[in-house]
N, CA, C and O of each residue as an XYZ file, in Angstrom:
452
protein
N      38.788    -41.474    -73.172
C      39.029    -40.073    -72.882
C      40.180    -39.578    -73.748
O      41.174    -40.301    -73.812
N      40.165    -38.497    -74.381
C      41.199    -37.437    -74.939
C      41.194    -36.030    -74.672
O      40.339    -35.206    -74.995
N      42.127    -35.884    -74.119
C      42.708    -34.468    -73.406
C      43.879    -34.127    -74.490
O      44.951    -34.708    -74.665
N      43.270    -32.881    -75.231
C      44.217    -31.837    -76.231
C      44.456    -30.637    -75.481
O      43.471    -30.115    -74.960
N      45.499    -30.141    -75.341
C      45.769    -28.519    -74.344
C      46.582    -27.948    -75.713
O      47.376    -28.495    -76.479
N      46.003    -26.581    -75.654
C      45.926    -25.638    -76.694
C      46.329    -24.646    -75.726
O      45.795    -24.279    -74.679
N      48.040    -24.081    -76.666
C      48.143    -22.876    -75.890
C      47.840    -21.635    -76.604
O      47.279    -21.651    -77.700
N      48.292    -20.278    -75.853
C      47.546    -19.601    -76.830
C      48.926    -18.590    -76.478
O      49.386    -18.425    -75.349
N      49.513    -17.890    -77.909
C      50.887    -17.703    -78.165
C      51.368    -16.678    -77.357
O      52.357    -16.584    -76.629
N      50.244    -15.761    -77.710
C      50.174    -14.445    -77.415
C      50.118    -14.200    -75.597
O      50.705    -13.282    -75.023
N      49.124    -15.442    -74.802
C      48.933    -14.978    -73.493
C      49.789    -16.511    -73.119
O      49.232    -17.452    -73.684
N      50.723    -16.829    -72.486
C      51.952    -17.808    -72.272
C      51.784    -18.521    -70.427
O      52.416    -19.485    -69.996
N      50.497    -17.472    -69.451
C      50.335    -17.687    -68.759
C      48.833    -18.534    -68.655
O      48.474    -19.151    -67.653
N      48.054    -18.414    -69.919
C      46.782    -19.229    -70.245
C      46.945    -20.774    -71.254
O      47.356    -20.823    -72.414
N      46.462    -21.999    -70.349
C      46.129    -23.168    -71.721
C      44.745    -23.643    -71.357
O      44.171    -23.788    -70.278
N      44.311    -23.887    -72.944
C      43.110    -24.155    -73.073
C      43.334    -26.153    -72.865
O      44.269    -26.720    -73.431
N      42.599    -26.712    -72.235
C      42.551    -28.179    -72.171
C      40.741    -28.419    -72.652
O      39.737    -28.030    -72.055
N      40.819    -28.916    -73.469
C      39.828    -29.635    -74.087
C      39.671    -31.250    -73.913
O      40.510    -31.941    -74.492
N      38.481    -32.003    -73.027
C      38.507    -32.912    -73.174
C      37.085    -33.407    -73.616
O      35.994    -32.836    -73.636
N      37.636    -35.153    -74.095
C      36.813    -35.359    -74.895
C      36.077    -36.881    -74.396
O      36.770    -37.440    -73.545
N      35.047    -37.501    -74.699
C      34.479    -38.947    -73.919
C      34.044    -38.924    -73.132
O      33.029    -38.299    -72.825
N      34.825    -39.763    -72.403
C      34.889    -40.234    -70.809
C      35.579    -40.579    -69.416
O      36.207    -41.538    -68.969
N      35.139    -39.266    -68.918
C      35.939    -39.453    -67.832
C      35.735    -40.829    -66.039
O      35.315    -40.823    -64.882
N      36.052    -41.265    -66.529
C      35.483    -42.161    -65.400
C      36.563    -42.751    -64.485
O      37.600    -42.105    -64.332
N      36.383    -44.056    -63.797
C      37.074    -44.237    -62.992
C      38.538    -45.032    -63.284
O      39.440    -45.377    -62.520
N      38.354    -45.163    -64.739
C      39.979    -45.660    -65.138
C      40.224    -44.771    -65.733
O      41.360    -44.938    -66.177
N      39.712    -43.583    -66.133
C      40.737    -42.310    -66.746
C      40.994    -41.138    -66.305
O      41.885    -40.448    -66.801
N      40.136    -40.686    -65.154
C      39.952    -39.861    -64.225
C      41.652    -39.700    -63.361
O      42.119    -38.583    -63.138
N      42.372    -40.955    -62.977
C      43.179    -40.489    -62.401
C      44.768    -40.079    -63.955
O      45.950    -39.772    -64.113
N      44.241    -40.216    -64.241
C      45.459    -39.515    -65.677
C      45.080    -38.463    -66.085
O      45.976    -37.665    -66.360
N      43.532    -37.979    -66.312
C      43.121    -36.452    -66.024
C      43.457    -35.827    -64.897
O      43.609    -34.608    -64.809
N      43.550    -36.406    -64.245
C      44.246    -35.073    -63.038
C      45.776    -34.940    -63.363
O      46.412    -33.904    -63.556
N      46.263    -36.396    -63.378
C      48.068    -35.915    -63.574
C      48.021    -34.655    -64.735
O      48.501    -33.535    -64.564
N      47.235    -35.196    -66.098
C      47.889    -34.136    -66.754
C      46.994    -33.043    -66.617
O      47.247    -32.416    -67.646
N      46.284    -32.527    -66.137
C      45.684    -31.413    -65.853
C      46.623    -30.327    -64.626
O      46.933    -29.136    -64.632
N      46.771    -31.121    -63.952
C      47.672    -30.592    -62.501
C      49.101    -30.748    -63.012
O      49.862    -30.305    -62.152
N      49.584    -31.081    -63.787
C      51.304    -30.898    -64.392
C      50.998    -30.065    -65.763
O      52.148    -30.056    -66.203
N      50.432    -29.545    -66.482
C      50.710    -28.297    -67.179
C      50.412    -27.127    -66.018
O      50.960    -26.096    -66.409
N      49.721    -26.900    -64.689
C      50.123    -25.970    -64.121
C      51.177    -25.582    -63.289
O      51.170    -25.789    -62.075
N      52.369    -24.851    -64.084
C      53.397    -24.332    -63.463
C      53.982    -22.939    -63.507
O      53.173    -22.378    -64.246
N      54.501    -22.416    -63.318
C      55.158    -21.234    -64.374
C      55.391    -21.158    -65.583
O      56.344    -21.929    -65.699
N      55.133    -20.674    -66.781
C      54.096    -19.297    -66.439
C      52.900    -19.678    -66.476
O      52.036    -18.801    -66.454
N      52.500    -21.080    -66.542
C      50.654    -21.423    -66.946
C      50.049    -20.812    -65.235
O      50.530    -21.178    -64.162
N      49.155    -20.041    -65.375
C      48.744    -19.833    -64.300
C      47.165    -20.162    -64.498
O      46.544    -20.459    -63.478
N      46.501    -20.131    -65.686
C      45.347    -20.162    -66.039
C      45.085    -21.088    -66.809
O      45.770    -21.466    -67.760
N      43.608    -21.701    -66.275
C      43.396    -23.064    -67.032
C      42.056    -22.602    -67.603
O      41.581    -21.528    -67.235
N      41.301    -23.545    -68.681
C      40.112    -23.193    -69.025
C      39.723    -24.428    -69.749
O      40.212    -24.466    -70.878
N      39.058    -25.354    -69.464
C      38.963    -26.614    -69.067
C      37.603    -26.488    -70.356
O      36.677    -25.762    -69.995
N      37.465    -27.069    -71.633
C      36.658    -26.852    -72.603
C      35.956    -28.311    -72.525
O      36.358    -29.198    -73.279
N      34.842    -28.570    -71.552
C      33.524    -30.130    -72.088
C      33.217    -30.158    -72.912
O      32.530    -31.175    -72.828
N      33.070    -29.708    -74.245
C      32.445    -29.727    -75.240
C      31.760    -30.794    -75.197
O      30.533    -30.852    -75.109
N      32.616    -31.815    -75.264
C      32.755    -32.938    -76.408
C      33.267    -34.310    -74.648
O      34.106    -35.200    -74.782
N      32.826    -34.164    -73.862
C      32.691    -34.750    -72.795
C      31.334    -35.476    -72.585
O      30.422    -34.961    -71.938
N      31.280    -36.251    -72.955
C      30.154    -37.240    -72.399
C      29.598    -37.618    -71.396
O      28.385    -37.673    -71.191
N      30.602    -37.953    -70.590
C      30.378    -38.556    -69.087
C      31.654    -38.559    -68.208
O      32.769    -39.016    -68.460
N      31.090    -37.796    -66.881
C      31.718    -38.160    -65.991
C      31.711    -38.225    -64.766
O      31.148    -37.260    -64.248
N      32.279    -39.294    -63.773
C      32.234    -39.746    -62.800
C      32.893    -38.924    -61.557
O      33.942    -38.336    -61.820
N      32.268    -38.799    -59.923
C      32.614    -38.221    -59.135
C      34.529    -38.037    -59.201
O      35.216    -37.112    -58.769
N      34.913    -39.199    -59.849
C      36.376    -39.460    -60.056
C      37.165    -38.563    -60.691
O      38.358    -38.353    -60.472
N      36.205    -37.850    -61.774
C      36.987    -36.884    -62.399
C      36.536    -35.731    -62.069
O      37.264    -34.863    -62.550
N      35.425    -35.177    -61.301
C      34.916    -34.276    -60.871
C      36.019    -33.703    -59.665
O      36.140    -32.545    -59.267
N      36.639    -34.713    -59.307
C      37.452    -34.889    -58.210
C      39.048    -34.119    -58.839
O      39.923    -33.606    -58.141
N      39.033    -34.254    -60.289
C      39.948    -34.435    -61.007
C      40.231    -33.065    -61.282
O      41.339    -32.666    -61.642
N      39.077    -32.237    -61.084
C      38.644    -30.883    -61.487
C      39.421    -30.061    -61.003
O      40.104    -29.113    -61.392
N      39.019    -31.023    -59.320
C      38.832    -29.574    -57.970
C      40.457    -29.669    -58.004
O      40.997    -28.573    -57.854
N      41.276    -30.699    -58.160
C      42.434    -31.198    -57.419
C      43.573    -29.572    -58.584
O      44.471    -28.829    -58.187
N      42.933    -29.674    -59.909
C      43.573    -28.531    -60.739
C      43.204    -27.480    -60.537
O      43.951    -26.533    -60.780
N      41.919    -27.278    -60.019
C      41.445    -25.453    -59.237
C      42.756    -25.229    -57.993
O      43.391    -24.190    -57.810
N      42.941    -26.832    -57.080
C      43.540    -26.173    -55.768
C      44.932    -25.815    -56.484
O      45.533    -24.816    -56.089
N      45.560    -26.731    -57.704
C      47.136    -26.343    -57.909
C      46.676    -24.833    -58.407
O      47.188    -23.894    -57.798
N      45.897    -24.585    -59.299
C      45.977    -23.337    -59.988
C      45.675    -22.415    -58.648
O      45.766    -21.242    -59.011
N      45.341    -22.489    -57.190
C      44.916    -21.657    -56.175
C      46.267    -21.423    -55.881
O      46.534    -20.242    -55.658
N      47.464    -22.462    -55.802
C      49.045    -22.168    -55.220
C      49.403    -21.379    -56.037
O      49.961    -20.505    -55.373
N      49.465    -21.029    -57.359
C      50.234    -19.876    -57.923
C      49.240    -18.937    -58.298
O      49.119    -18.754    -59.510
N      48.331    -18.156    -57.358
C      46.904    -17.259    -57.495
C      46.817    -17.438    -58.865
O      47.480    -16.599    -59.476
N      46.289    -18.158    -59.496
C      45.805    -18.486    -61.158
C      44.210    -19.154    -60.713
O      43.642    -19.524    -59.685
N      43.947    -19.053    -62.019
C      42.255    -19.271    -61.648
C      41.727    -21.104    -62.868
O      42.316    -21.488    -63.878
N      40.529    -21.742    -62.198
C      40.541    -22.588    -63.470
C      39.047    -22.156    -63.873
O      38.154    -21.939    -63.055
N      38.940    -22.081    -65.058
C      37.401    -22.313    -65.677
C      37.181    -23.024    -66.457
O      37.932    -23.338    -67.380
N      35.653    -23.588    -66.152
C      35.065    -24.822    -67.310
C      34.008    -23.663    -68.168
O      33.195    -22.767    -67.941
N      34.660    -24.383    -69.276
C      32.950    -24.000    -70.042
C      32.140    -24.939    -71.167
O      32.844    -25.949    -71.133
N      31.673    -25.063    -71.600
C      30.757    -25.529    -72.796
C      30.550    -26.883    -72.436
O      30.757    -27.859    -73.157
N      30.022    -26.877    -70.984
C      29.072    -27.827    -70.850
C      27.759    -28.375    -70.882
O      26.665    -27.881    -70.608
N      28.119    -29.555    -71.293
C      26.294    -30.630    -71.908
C      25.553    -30.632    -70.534
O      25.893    -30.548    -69.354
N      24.319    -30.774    -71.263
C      23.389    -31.332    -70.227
C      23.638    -31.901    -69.131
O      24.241    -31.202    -68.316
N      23.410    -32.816    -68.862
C      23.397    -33.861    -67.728
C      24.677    -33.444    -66.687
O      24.624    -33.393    -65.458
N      25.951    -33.136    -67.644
C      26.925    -33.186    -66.623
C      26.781    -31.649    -65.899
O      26.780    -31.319    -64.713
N      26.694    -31.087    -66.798
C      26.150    -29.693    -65.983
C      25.569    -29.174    -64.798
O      26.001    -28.292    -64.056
N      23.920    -30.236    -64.680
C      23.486    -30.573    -64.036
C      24.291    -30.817    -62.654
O      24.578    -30.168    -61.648
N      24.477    -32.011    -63.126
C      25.440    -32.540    -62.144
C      26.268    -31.333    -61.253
O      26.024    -30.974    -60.101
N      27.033    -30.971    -61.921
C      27.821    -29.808    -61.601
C      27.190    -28.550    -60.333
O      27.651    -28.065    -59.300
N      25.952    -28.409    -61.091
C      25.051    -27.662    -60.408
C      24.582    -28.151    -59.154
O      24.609    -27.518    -58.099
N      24.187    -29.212    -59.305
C      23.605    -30.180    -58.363
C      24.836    -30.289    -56.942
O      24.376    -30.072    -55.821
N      26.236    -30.597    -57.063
C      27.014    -30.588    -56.110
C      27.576    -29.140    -56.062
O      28.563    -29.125    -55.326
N      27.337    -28.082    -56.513
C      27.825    -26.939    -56.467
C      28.816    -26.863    -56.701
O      29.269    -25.886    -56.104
N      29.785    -27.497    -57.458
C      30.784    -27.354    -57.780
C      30.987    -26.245    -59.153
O      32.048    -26.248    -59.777
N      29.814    -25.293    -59.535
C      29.677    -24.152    -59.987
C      29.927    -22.680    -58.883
O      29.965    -21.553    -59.377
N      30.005    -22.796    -58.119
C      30.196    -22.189    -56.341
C      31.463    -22.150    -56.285
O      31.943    -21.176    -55.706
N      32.247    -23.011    -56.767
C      33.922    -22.995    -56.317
C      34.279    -22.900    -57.887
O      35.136    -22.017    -57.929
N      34.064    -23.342    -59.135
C      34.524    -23.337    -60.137
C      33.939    -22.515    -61.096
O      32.737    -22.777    -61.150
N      34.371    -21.312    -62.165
C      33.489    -20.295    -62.842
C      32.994    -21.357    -63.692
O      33.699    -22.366    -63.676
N      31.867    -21.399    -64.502
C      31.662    -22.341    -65.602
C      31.203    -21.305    -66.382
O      30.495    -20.425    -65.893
N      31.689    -21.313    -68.122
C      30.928    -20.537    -68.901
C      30.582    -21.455    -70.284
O      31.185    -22.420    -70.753
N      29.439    -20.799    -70.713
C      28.851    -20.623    -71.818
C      29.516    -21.571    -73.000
O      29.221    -22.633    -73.548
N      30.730    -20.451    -73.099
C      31.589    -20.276    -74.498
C      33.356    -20.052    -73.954
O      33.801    -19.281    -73.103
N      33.911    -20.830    -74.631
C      35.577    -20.117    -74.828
C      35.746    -19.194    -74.559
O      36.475    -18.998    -73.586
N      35.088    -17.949    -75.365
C      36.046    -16.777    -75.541
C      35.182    -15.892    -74.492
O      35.323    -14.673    -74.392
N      34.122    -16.783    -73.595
C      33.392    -15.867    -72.495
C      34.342    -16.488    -71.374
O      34.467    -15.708    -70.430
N      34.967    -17.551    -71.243
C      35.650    -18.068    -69.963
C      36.937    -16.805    -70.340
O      36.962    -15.890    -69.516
N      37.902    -16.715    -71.423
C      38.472    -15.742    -71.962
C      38.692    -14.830    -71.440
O      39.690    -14.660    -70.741
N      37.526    -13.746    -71.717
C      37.520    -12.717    -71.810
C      37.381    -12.652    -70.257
O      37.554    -11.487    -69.899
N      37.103    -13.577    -69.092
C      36.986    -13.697    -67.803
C      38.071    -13.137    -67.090
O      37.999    -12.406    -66.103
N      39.201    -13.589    -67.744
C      40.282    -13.673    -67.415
C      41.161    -12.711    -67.243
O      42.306    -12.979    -66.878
């Protein structure tokens, strides 16, 4: 697994986290630390980019919700977008599209915002 967070200069309350591989059950719990510790003041907004995510396990799905609830304590929002197949699915399948926005594209989770 590789997790890059991209801020963006101009909006100081938005970072983009891009991850990459595999999230599973030995990397899943270090995706949450650092997912849930860049949200503080001023990050209020996350936007969580699968691109390039392969696989992952209820562990990091888990990993997801745990950065929606920090981003719920300072009313900030999280969104996924540019997710593959299967995990998508997945996603769909436990509804975790119901509690989490998922988009398309970047600059459609973005412009969400």
């Amino acid at each position: 697994m590789e997790v890059k967070v991209r801020n963006l200069g101009d909006r100081p309350e938005v970072v983009i986290v891009h991850v990459a591989g595999e999230v599973d059950s030995s990397s899943a719990e270090q995706f949450r630390e650092k997912l849930v510790s860049l949200i503080s003041e001023p990050v209020r907004h996350v936007i969580v980019n699968l691109e390039d995510l392969t696989y992952i396990n209820s562990s990091g799905l888990g990993a997801l919700v745990a950065g929606y609830k920090r981003v719920r304590v300072l009313d900030g929002t999280l969104r996924i977008c540019q997710v593959r197949g299967s995990i998508g699915e997945v996603m769909r399948l436990i509804r975790l599209d119901k509690i989490i926005e998922i988009y398309d594209t970047e600059e459609a989770a973005l412009a969400s915002l």
